[in-house]
C-alpha positions in Angstrom: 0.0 0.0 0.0 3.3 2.4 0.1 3.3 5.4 -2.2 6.3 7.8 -2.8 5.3 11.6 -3.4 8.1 14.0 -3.9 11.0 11.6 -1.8 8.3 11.1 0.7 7.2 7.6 1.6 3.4 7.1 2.6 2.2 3.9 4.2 -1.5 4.4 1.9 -2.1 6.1 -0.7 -5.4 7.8 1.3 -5.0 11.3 2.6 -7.4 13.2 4.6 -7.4 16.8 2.4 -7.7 20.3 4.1 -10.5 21.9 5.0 -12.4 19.0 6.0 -10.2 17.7 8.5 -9.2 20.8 10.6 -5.8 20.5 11.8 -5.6 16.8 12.3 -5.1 16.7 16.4 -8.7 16.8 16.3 -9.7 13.7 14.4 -6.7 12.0 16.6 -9.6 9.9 19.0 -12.0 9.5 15.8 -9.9 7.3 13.7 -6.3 5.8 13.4 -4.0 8.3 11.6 -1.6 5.2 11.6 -4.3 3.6 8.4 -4.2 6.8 5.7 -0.7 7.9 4.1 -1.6 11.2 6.0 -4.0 14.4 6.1 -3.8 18.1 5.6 -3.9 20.6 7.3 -6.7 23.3 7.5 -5.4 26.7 5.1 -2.8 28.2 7.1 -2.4 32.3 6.6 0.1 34.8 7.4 -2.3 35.8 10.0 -5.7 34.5 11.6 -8.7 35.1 9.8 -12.3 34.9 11.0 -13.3 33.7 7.5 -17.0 34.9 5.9 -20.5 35.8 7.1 -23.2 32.5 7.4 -24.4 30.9 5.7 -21.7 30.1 4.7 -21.9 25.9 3.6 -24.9 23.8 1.8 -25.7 20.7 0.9 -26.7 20.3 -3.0 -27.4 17.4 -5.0 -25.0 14.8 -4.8 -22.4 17.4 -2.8 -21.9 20.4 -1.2 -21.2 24.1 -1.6 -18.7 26.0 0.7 -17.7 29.8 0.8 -16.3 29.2 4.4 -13.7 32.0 3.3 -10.3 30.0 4.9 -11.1 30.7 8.1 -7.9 30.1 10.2 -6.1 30.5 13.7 -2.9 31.4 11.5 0.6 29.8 11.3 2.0 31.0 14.2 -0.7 29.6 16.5 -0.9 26.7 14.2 3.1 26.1 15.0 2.9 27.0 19.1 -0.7 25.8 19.6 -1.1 22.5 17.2 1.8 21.2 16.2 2.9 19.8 19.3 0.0 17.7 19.8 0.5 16.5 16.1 4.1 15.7 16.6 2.7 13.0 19.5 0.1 11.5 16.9 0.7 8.0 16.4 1.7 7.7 12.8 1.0 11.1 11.7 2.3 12.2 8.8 1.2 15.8 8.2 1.1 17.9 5.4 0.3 21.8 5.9 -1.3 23.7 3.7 -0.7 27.2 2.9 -2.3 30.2 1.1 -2.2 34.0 0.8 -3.5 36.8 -0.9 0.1 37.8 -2.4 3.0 35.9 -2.6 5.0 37.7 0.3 2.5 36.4 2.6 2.7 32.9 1.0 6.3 33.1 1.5 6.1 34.3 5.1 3.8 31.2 5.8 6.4 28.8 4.5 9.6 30.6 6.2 7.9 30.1 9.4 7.1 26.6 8.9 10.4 25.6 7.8 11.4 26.7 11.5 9.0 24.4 12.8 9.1 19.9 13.1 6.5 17.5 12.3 5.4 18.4 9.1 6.8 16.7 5.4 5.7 18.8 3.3 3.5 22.1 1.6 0.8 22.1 -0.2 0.2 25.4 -2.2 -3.2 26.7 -2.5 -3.2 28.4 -6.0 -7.1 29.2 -5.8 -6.9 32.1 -4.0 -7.1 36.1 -5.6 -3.7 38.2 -6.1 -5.1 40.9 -4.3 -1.4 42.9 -5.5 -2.7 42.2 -9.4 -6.6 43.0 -9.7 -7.9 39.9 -7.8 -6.7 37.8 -10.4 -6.8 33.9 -9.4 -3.1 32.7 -9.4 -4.3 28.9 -10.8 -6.1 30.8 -13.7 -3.3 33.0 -14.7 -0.2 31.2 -15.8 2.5 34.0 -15.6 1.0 34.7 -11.6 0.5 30.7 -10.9 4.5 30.3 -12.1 5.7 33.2 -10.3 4.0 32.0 -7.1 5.1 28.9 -7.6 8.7 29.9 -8.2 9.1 31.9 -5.2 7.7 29.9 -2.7 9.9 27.0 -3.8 12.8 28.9 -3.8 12.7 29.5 -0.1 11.0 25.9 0.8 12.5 23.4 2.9 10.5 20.8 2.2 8.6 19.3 -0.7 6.1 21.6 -2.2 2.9 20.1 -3.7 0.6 23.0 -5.4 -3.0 22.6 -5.4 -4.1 23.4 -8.7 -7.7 25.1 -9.5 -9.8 23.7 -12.0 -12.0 26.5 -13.0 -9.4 26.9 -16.0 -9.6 25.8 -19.7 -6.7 24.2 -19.4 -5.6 22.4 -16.7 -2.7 20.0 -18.1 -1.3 23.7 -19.3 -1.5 24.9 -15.8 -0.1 21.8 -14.4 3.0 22.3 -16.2 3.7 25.8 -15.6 3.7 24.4 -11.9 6.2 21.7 -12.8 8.2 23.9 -15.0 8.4 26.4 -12.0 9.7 23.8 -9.8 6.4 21.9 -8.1 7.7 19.0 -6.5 4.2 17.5 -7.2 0.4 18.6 -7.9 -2.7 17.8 -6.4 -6.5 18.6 -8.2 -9.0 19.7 -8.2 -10.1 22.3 -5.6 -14.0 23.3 -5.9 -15.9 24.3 -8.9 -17.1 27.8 -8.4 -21.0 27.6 -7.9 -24.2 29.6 -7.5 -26.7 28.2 -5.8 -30.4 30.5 -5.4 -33.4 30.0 -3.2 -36.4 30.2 -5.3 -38.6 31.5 -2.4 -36.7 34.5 -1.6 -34.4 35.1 -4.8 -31.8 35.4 -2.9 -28.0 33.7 -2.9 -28.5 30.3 -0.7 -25.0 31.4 0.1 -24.2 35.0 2.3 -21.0 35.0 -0.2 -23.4 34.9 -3.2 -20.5 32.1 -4.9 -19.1 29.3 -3.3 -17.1 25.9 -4.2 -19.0 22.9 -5.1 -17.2 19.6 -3.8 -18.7 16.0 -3.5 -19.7 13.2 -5.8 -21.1 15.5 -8.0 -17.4 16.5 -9.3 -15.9 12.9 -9.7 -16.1 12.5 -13.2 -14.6 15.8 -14.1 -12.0 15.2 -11.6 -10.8 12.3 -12.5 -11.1 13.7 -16.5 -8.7 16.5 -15.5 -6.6 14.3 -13.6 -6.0 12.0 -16.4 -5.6 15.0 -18.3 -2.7 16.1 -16.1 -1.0 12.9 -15.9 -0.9 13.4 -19.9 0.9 16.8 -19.4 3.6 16.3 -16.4 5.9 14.4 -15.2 5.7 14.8 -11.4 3.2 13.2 -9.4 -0.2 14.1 -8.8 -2.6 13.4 -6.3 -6.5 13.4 -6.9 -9.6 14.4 -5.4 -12.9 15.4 -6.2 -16.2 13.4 -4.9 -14.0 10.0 -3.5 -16.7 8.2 -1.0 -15.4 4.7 -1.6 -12.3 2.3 -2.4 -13.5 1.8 -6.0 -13.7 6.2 -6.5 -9.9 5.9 -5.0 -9.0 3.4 -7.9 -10.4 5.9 -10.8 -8.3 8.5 -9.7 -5.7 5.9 -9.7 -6.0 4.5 -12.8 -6.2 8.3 -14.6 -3.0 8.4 -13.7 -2.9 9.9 -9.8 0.0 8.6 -7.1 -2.3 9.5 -3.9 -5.4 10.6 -3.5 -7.1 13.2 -0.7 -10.4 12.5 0.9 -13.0 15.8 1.8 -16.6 16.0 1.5 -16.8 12.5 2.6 -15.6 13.0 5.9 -18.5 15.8 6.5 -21.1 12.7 5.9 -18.2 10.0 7.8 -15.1 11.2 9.9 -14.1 8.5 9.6 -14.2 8.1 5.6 -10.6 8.1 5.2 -9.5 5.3 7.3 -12.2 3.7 5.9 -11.8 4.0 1.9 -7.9 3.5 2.9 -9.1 -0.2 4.7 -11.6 -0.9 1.8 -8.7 0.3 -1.0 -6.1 -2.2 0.9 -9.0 -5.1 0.6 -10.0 -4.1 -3.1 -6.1 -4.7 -4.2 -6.3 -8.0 -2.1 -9.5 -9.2 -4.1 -8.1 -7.7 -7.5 -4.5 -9.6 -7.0 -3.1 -6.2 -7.5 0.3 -6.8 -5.2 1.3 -3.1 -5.3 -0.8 -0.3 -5.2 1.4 1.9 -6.9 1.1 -0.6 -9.7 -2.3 1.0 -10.7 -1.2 4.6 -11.1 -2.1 5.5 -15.1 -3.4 1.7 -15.5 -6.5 3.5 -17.9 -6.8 1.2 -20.7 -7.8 2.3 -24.0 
C-alpha cells in the first residue's frame, strides 16, 4: 500500500485533504492516523482570519457548496498551539497547507514553517485572488500561478505540492507551468465555483453569493482533469474530487494519480478516510493487485 510523493514515503495512498479535516489533532480519537498515508492541514495564513458571514456551507445534489472563506487560527498559533500535539500522533504524517493573498504572505507562511518539526511537506493553494494584481486567481493566470510557484519553492525546505484550481480551460497547461516552476508534485482539483439560489426568496443560498461545489457531483470531471494532467507532467499528482469509496480511490488511480485526498466524505463519515484507505487495501487484495502503486495511469484504452 506504500506510495512515494516528492522523496516522501506514505504507508497508503489515502489522505485526509484540508478543509475538512481541521488540523488533524482533532480527528486523533476519531480514527487511526496510523491507516491513511496522512492528512492536511486546515489553510494556514500569514495571520488569523475569521473567514465569511453565514451561511456560509450547503448541501446540494450529490455534494456540497462552501464559501467558508479560509477561516484560520494562523501559522503561528498553528506552529505554538497544534503542532505539538501533532508531533505526539501516532503515525501522523502531516502535510500543511498554505495560502495568501500575495506571494510575500505565502512566502512568510512557508519561512515560518520551515522553522517548525513535524510536518513533510507544503501544499500550495493556488485558488486564491492576487489581491497585489486586480484579484486575479493565481491557478487561472499562468504567468501569476508560475511566479507563485517559483518563489515559494525557492525559499522551501521541504517538498512543495501545489493545489491546482480547476476553474481553468486548461488544466494539463497549468499543471506544467507548476512543474516547469519547480512543483515537487500537484494535487486537483479544488472546488468548482458555484451559485446556488433560493427560489422562495431570490436570494443567494450562500451569504458569499458564490461558493465551491465539492462532493460526488465533481468525480467525473475530476478524475477527467486528472488523467488530463498525468498526460501533461511528469511529477506526481494526487486526486480528489467526490471520493466516497475504495473503488472512487482506484479511478483516480488508474487516470494516472500517485495518492489521493479525501474531503466532503468525511463531513457525511469522519471516519471516511481510514475507511476508503481499509476498503482500497481489501480491493487490491480481491483484485491480485500486489502493489498499489502498480495501478497509477493503469487506464486502458
Amino acid at each position: 500500500m506504500r506510495v512515494k510523493i516528492a522523496g516522501v514515503e506514505l504507508r497508503s495512498p489515502v489522505i485526509a485533504a484540508s478543509g475538512t479535516f481541521a488540523y488533524g489533532v482533532e480527528f486523533e480519537e476519531i480514527l487511526s492516523t496510523d491507516r491513511i498515508g496522512a492528512f492536511v492541514t486546515k489553510g494556514l495564513s500569514l495571520h488569523p482570519m475569521d473567514g465569511n458571514k453565514a451561511p456560509r456551507i450547503i448541501e446540494t445534489t450529490g455534494g456540497m457548496m462552501n464559501a467558508i472563506g479560509l477561516q484560520n487560527i494562523g501559522v503561528d498559533a498553528f506552529i505554538a498551539d497544534k503542532l505539538p500535539g501533532i508531533r505526539k500522533m501516532r503515525g501522523s504524517v502531516c502535510i500543511a497547507n498554505v495560502f495568501g493573498y500575495s506571494i510575500e504572505d505565502c512566502i512568510g507562511v512557508i519561512e515560518r514553517l520551515n522553522k517548525a518539526e513535524g510536518l513533510v511537506m507544503y501544499e500550495l493553494n493556488a485558488s486564491c485572488p492576487n489581491t497585489k494584481h486586480g484579484g486575479m486567481v493565481f491557478g487561472t493566470d499562468p504567468e501569476s500561478l508560475g511566479e507563485l510557484v517559483s518563489r515559494c519553492k525557492a525559499v522551501s525546505k521541504r517538498p512543495l505540492l501545489v493545489k491546482l484550481s480547476p476553474n481553468v480551460t486548461n488544466i494539463g497547461g497549468m499543471a506544467r507551468v507548476a512543474e516547469a516552476a519547480g512543483a515537487d508534485a500537484v494535487s486537483l482539483v479544488n472546488t468548482f465555483l458555484s451559485l446556488a439560489i433560493d427560489t422562495e426568496t431570490r436570494k443567494p443560498r450562500i451569504a458569499n453569493i458564490t461558493g465551491g461545489l465539492s462532493g460526488p457531483a465533481i468525480k467525473p470531471i475530476a478524475v477527467r482533469m486528472v488523467w488530463d494532467v498525468a498526460r501533461s507532467v511528469n511529477i506526481p499528482i494526487i486526486g480528489m474530487g467526490g471520493i466516497a469509496k475504495a473503488e472512487d480511490a482506484v479511478e483516480f488511480l488508474l487516470a494516472g494519480a500517485t495518492a489521493v485526498e479525501v474531503g466532503t466524505a468525511s463531513y457525511a463519515d469522519p471516519r471516511a478516510a481510514e475507511k476508503i484507505a481499509n476498503n482500497l487495501e481489501r480491493w487490491c487484495i480481491s483484485h491480485d493487485v500486489a502493489k498499489v502503486a502498480d495501478l497509477t495511469g493503469g487506464l486502458r484504452l
